[in-house]
Chimera marker file (.cmm) of the C-alpha trace (Angstrom):
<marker_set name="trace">
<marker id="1" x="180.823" y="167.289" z="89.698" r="1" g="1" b="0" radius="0.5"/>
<marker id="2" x="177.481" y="166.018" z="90.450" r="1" g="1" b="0" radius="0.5"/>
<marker id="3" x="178.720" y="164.192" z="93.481" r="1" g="1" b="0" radius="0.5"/>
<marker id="4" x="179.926" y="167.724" z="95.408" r="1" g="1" b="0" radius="0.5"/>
<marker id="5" x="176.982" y="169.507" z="94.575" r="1" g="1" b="0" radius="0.5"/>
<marker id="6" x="175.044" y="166.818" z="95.896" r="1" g="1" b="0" radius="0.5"/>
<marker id="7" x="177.255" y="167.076" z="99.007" r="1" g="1" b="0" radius="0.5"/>
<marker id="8" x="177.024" y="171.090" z="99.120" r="1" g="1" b="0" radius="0.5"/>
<marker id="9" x="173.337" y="170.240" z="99.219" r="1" g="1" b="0" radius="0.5"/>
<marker id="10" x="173.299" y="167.853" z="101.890" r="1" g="1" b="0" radius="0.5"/>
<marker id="11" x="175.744" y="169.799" z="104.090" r="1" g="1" b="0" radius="0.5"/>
<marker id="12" x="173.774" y="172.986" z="103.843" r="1" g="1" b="0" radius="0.5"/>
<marker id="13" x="170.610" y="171.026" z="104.848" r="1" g="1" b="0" radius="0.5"/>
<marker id="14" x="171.793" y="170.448" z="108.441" r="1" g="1" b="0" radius="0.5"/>
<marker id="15" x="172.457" y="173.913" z="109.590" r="1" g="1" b="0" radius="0.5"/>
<marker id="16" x="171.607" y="177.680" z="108.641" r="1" g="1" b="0" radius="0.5"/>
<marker id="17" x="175.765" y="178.053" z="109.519" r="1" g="1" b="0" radius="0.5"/>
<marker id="18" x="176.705" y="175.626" z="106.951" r="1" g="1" b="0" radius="0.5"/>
<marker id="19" x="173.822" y="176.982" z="104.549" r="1" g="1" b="0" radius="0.5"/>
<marker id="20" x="175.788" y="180.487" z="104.727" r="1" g="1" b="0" radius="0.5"/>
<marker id="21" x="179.443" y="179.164" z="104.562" r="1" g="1" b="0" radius="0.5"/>
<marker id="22" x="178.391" y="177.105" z="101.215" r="1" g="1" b="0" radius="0.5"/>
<marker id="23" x="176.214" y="179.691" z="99.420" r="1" g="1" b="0" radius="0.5"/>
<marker id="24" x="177.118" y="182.752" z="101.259" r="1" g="1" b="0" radius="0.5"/>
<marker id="25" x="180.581" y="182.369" z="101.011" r="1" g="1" b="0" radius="0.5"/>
<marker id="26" x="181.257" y="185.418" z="98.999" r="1" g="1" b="0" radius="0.5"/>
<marker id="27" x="179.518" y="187.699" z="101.659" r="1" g="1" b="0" radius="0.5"/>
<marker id="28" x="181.663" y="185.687" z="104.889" r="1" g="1" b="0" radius="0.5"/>
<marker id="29" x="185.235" y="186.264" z="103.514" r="1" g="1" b="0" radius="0.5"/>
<marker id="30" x="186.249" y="186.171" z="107.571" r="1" g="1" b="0" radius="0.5"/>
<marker id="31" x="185.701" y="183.263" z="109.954" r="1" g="1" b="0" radius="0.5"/>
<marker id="32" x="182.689" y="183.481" z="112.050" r="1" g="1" b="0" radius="0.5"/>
<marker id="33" x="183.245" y="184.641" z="115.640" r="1" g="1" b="0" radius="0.5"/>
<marker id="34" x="181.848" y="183.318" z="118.734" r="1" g="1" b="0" radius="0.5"/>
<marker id="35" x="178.743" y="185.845" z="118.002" r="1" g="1" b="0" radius="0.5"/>
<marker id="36" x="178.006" y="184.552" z="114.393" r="1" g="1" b="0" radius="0.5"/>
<marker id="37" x="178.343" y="180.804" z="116.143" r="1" g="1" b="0" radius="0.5"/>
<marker id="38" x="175.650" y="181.459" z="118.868" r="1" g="1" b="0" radius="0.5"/>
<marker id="39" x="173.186" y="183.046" z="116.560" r="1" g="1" b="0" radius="0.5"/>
<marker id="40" x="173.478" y="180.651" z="113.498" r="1" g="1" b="0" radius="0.5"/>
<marker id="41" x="173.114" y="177.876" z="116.578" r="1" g="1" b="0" radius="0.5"/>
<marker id="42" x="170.273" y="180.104" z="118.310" r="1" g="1" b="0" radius="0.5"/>
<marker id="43" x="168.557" y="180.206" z="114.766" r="1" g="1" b="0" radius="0.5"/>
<marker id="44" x="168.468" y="176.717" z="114.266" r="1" g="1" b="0" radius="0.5"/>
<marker id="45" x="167.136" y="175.823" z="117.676" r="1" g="1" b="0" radius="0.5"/>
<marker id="46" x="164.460" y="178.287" z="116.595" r="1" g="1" b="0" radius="0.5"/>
<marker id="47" x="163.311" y="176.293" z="113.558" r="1" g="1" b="0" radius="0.5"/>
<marker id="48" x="162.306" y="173.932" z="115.229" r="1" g="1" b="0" radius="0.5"/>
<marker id="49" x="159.872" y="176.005" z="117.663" r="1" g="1" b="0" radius="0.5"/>
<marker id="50" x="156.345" y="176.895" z="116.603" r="1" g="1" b="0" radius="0.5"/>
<marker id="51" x="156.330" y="180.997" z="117.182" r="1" g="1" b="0" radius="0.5"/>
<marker id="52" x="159.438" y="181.671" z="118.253" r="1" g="1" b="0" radius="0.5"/>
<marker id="53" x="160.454" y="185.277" z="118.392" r="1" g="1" b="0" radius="0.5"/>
<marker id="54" x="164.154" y="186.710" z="118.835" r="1" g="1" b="0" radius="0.5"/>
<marker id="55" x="165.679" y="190.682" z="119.180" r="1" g="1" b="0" radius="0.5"/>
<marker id="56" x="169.181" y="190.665" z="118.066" r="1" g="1" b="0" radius="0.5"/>
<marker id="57" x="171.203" y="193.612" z="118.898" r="1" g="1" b="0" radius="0.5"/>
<marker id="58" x="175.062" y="193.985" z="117.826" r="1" g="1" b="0" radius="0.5"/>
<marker id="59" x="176.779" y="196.975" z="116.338" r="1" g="1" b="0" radius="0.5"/>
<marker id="60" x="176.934" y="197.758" z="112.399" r="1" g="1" b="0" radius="0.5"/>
<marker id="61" x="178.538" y="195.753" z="109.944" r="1" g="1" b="0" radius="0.5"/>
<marker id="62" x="178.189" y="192.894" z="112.400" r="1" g="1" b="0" radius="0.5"/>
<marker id="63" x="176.569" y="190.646" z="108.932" r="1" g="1" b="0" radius="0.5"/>
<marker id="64" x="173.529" y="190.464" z="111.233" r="1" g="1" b="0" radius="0.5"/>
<marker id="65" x="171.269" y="191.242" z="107.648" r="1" g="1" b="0" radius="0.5"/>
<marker id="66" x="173.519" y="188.522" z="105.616" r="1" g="1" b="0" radius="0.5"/>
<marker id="67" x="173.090" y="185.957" z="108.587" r="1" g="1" b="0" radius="0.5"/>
<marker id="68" x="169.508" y="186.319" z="109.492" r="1" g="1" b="0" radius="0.5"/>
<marker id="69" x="167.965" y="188.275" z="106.454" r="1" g="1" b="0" radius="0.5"/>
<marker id="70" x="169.607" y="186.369" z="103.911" r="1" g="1" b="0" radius="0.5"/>
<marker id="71" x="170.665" y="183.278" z="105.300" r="1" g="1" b="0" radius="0.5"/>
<marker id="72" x="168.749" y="181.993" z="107.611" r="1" g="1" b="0" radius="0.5"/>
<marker id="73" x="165.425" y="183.280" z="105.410" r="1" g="1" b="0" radius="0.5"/>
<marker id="74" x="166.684" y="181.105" z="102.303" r="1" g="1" b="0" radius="0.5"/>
<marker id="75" x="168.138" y="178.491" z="104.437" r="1" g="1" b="0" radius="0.5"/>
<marker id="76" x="164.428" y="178.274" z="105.922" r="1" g="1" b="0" radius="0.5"/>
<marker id="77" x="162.376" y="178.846" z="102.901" r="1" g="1" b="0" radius="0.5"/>
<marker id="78" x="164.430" y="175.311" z="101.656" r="1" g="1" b="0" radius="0.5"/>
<marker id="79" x="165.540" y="173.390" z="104.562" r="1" g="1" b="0" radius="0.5"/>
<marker id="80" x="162.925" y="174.267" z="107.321" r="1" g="1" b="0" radius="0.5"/>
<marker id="81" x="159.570" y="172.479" z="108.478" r="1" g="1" b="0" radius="0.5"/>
<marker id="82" x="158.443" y="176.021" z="108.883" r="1" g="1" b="0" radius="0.5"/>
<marker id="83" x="158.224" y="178.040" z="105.553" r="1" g="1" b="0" radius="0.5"/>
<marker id="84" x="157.159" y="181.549" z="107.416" r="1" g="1" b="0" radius="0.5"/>
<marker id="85" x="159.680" y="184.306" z="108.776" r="1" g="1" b="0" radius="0.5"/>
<marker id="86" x="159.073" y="187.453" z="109.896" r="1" g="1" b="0" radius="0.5"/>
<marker id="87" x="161.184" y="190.033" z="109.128" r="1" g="1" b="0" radius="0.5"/>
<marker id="88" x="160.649" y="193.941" z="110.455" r="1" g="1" b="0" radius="0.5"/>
<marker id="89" x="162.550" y="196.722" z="109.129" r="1" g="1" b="0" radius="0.5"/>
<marker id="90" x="163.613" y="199.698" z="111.279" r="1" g="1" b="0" radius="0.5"/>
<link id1="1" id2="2" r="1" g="1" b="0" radius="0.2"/>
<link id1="2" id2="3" r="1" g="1" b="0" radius="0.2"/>
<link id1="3" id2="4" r="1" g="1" b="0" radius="0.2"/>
<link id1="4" id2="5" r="1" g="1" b="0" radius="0.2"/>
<link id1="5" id2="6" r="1" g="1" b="0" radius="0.2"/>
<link id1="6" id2="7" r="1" g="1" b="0" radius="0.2"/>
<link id1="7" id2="8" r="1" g="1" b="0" radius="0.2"/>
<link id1="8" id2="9" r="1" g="1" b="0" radius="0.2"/>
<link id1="9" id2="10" r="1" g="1" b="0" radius="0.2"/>
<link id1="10" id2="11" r="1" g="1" b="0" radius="0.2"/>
<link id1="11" id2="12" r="1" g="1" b="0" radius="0.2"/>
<link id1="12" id2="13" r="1" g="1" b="0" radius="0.2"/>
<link id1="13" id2="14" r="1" g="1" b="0" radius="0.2"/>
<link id1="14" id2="15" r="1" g="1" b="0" radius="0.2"/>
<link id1="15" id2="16" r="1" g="1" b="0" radius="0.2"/>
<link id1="16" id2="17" r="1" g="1" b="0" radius="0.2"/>
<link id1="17" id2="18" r="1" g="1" b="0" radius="0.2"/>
<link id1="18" id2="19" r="1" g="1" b="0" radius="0.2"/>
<link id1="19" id2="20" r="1" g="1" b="0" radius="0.2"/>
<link id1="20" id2="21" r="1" g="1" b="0" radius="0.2"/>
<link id1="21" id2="22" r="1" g="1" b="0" radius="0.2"/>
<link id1="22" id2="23" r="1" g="1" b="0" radius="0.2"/>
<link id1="23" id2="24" r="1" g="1" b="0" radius="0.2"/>
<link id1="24" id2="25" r="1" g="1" b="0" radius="0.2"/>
<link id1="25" id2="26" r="1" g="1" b="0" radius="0.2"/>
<link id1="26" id2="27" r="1" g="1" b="0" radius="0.2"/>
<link id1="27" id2="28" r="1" g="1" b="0" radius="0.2"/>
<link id1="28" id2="29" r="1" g="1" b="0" radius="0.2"/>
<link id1="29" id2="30" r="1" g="1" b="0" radius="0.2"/>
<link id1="30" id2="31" r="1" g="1" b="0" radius="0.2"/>
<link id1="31" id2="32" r="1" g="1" b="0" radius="0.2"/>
<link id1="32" id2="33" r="1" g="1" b="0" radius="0.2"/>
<link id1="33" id2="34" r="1" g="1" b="0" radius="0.2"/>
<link id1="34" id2="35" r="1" g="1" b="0" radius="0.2"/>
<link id1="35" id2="36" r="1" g="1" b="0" radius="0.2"/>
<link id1="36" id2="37" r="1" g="1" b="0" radius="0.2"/>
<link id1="37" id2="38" r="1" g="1" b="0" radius="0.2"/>
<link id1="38" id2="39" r="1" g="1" b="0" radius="0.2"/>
<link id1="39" id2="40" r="1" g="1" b="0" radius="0.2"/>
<link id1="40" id2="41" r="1" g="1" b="0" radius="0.2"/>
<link id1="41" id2="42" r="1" g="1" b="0" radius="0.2"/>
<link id1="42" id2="43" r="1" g="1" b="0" radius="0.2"/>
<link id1="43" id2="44" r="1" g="1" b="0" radius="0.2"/>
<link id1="44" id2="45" r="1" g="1" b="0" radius="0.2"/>
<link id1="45" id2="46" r="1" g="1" b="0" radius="0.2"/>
<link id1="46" id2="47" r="1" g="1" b="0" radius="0.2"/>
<link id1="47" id2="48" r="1" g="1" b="0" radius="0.2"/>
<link id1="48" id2="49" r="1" g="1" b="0" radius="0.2"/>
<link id1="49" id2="50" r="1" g="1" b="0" radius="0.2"/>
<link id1="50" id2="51" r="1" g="1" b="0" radius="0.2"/>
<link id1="51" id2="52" r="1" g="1" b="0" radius="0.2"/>
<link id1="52" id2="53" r="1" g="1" b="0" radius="0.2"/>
<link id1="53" id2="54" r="1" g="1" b="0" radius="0.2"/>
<link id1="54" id2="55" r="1" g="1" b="0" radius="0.2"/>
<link id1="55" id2="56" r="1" g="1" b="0" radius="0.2"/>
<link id1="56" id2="57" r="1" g="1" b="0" radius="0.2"/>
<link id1="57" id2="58" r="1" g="1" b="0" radius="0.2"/>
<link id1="58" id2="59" r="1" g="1" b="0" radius="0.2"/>
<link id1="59" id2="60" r="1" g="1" b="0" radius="0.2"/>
<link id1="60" id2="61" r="1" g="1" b="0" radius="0.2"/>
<link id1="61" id2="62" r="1" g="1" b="0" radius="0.2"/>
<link id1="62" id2="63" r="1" g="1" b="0" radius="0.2"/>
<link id1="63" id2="64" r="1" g="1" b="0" radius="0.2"/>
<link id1="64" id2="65" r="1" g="1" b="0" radius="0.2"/>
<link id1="65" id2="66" r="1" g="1" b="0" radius="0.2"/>
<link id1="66" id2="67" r="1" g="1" b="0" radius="0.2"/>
<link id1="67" id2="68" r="1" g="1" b="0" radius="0.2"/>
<link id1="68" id2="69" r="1" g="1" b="0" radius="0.2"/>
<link id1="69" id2="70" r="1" g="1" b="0" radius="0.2"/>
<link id1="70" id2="71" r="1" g="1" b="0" radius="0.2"/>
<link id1="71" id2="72" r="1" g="1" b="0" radius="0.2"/>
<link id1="72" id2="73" r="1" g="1" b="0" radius="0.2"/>
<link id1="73" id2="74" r="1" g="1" b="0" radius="0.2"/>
<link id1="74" id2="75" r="1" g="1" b="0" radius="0.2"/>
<link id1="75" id2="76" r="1" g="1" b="0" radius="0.2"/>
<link id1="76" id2="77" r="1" g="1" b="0" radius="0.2"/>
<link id1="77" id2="78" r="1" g="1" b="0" radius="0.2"/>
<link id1="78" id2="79" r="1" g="1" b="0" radius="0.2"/>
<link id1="79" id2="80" r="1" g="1" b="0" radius="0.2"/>
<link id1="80" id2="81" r="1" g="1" b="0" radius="0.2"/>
<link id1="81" id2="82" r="1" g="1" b="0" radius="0.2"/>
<link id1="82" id2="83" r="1" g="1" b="0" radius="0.2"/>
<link id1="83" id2="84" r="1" g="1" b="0" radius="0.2"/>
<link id1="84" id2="85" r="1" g="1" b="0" radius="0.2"/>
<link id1="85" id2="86" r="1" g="1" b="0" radius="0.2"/>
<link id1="86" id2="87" r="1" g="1" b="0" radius="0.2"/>
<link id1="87" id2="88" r="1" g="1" b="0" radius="0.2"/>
<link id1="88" id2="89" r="1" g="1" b="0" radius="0.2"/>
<link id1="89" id2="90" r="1" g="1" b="0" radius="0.2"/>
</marker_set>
């Protein structure tokens, strides 16, 4: 038992996307679609730059809150180099 959650750990470590499909998993009962793809993979290319600053714009009930505001926050607050997000509410 130790041995997978030492793997779940590991896994999740390399990617906000696989952060979300191991802990999140629950919240992403569908497969991700080519949207979900390019912003997990625009998200990760941004924790690795100093100040970087994105607008995302899709429709409602597009799990743009579970992928960035949950996600991607605890995925950074863990994984990332950077331990700061930003996060403005309409």
């Amino acid at each position: 038992m130790e041995g997978i959650r030492h793997a779940c750990r590991e896994t999740a470590a390399v990617s906000p996307e696989a952060f979300v499909r191991i802990y999140l998993s629950n919240y992403c009962r569908l497969p991700f679609s080519r949207m979900h793809k390019e912003l997990l993979a625009m998200l990760l290319s941004m924790s690795t730059s100093r100040c970087a600053r994105e607008a995302v714009a899709a429709p409602r009930g597009h799990a743009k809150t579970t992928l960035i505001g949950t996600g991607y926050v605890l995925w950074s607050a863990l994984y990332s180099e950077t331990k700061q997000a930003l996060m403005p509410a309409p």
